[in-house]
C-alpha positions in Angstrom: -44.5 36.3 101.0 -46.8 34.9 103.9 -46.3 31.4 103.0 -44.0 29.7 105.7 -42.2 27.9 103.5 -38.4 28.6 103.2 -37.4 28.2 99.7 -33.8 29.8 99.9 -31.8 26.8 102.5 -28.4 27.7 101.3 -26.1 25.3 99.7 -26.7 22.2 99.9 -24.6 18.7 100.0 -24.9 17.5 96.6 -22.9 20.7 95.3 -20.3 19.8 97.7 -20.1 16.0 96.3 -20.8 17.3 92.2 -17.7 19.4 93.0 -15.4 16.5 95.1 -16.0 13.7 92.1 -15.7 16.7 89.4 -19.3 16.3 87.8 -21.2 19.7 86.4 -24.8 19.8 86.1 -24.8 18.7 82.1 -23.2 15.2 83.7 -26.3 14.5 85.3 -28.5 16.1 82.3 -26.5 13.7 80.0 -26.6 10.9 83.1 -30.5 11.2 83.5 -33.0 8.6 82.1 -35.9 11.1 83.4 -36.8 14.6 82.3 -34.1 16.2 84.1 -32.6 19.5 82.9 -29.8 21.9 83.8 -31.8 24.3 86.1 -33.1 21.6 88.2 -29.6 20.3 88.8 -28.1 24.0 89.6 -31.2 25.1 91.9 -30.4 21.4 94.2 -27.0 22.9 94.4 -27.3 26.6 95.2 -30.4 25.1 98.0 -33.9 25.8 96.3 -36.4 23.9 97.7 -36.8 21.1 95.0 -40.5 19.1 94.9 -40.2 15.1 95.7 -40.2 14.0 92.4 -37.5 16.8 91.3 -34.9 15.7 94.5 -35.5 11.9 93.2 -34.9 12.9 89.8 -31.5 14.5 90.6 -30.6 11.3 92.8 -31.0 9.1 90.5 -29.1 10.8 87.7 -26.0 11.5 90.7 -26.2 7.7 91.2 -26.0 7.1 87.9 -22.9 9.5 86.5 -21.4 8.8 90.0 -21.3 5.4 90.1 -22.2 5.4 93.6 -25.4 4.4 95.7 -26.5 7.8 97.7 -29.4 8.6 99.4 -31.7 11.7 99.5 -30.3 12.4 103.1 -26.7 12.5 101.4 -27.7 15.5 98.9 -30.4 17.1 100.9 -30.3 19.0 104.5 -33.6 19.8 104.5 
């Protein structure tokens, strides 16, 4: 691949805070008032490089199973 792009960052925060208040990917699914779905939830985890929309998308729905108010700079090192 010649594109500089690193898609691959490793894991990432938001696994790290699914797993410390107990939430599986089908939480935020379930959570979600957008077109989220499973894969997008598990490649956030595992450290894919997710577009805007997908990173906001996965927020949103944490926010909402959560309870709490995090930002993208809490889920996302990159």
């Amino acid at each position: 691949m010649t594109d500089k792009t690193e898609l691959d960052l490793g894991p990432q925060p938001i696994g790290g805070i699914m797993t410390e208040r107990n939430l599986k990917p089908h939480d935020l699914v379930a959570a979600s008032t957008q077109q989220l779905t499973h894969k997008m939830v598990s490649r956030a985890a595992k450290g894919r490089r997710l577009t805007i929309n997908a990173q906001l998308k996965v927020l949103n729905a944490l926010n909402a199973a959560s309870g709490q108010n995090y930002s993208l700079k809490d889920l996302f090192s990159y």
